[in-house]
N, C-alpha and C positions, 0 to 999 in steps of 0.2 A: 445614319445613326443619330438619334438626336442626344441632346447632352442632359446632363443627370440634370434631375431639380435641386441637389442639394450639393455642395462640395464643404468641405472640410481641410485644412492645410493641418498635416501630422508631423513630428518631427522624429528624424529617419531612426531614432534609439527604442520609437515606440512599436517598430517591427516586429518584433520578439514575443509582443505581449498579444497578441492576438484580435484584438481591437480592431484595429485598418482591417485586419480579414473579415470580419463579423460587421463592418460597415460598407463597405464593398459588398456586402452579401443582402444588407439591406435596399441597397440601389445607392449608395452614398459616395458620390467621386473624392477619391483621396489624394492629395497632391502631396508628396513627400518632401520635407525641407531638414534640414540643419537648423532649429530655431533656438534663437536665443533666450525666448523667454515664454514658457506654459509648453506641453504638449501637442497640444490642440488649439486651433485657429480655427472657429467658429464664423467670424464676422470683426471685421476692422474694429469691433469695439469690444470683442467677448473675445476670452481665451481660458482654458480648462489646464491646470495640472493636474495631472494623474499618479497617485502614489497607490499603494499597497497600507494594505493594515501598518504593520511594521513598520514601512518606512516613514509612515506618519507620524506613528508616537515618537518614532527615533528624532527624525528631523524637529519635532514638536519639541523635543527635550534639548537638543542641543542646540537649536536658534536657526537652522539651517532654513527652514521655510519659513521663517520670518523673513528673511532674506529675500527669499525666491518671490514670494507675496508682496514684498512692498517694494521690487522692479516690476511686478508682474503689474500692481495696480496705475502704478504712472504711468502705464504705456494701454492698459485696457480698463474702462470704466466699469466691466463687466467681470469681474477675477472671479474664477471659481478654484477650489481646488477638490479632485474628484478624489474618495478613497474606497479602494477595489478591493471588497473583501469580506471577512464576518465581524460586524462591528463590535460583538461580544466579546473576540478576543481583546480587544483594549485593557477589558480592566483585567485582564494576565499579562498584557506585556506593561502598563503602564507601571514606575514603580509608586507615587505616587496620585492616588485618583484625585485629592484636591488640587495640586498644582500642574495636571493634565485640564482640569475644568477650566482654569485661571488661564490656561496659555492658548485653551479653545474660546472664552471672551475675547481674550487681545484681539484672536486671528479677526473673530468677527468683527467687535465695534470698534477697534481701536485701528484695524488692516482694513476694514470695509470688503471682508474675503468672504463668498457664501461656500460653503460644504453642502455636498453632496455623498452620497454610500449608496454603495451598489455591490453587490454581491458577485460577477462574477465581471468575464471580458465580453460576453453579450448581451451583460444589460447593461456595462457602461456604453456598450455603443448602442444600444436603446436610447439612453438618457442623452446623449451626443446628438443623435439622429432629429430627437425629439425637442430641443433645442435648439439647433441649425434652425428645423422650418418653423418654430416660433417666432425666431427671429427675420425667417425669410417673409414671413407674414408681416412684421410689419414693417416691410421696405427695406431691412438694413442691406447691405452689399455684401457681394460674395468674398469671403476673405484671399488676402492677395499673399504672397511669398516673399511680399517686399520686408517682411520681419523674420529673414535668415540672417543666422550669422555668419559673418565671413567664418571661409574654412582657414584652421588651425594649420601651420606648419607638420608636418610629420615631426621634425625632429623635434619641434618644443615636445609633443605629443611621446617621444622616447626617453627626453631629460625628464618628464615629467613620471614616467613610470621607473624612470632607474632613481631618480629620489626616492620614490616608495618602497622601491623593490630592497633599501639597504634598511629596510625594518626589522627587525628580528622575525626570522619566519616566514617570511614575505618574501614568496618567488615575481616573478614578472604578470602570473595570471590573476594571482591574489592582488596583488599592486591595481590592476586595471578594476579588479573587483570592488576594490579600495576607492578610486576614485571615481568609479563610477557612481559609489554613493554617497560620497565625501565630496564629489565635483571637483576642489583642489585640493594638491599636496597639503595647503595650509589648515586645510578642511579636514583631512586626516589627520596630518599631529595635532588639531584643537580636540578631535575625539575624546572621549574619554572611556574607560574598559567596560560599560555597559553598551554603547555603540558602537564600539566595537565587534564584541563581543555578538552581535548580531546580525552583524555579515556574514556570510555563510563561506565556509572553512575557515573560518577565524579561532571562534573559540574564548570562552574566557582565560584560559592560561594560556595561550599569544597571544590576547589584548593585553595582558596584564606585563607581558614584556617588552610586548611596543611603547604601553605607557610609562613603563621604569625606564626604557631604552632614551624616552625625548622628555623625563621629568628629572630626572639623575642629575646631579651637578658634576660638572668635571671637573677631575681632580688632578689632571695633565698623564703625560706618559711617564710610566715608571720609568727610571735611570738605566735599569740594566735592558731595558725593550729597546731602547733608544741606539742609533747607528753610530759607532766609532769609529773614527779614522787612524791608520796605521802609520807607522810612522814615515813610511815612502809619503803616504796621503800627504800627511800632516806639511813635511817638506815640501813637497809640492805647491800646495797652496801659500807655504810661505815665501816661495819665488817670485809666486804670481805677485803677492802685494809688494 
């Protein structure tokens, strides 16, 4: 069996999204990883994030892929970030179109990030495909696995979903939903009720009680909530001292 012309290193969360399948179907060898930074490992020097319409504006508004783009660009010369979807809806989810433009210069001149739009999951893996052998064409090397991240503890991975999960509303599957597009807990309470609000089973009337839940100031526990000691208790502890 000979070996594919092209390979690709995917990172194992992009399973789901149907991509690896529709490259794989292209003749495209996928090698699955845990990656710490982009989607897609193209070649030692190019690497692809993939969002969705949605997740774009969202993350565009809250700073998140500002983030993601300028670890992405110190480690690949090449940063793209790919966006999967109808590019029309933007000016429906964006809530301002001028300060949507302003945060698409930064991404470009100021992150050196190229964007790409592709309308479904087999023509981002067109554009992937198409890509890889440009690059194969001019000599670059085949991308390597050596940019996995080491695996996570299970239990930080449990502290980290029972943080979430004490949100108002917020069971344990919403919690993983939460950070899966929040990345961390601190990523979800920086959220604000727009980005929230557009996770899906969130909602804006339980965004807006998550964000009263962690913007509230405490005002202590009332007197009469608070646990009394009887007076055997009370004795007691006065023996002890």
């Amino acid at each position: 069996m000979t070996e594919a012309r092209l390979r690709i290193v995917c990172d194992e969360r992009e399973r789901a999204s149907g991509v690896p399948q529709e490259l794989l179907e292209l003749g495209v060898a996928v090698d699955f990883s845990q990656l710490k930074l982009g989607d897609y490992i193209l070649s030692p020097s190019t690497a692809v994030e993939r969002k969705s319409v949605m997740d774009f504006v969202s993350s565009l508004y809250d700073g998140r892929l500002f983030n993601q783009v300028n670890e992405l660009t110190k480690t690949f010369p090449n940063a793209f970030v790919l966006v999967e979807g109808d590019p029309g809806e933007i000016s429906m989810i964006s809530r301002n179109p001028k300060s949507y433009y302003g945060a698409m210069a930064a991404l470009t001149l100021t992150f050196n990030a190229k964007t790409l739009f592709t309308p479904s999951p087999a023509d981002t893996a067109l554009a992937l495909e198409a890509m890889a052998a440009r690059l194969s064409r001019k000599g670059e090397a085949r991308p390597s696995i050596i940019y996995q991240a080491p695996l996570k503890s299970a239990e930080l991975h449990k502290q980290q979903v029972y943080v979430v999960s004490s949100l108002p509303g917020v069971g344990s599957n919403l919690a993983k939903r939460l950070l899966e597009r929040f990345g961390t807990p601190r990523g979800v309470f920086a959220a604000g009720v727009p980005q929230l609000a557009m996770v899906p089973g969130v909602g804006r009337a339980r965004a807006e009680k998550i964000v009263k839940a962690l913007t509230s100031p405490f005002k202590g526990v009332p007197a009469e909530s608070q646990p009394s000691l009887d007076e055997g208790e009370a004795g007691g502890l006065q023996a002890k001292g």
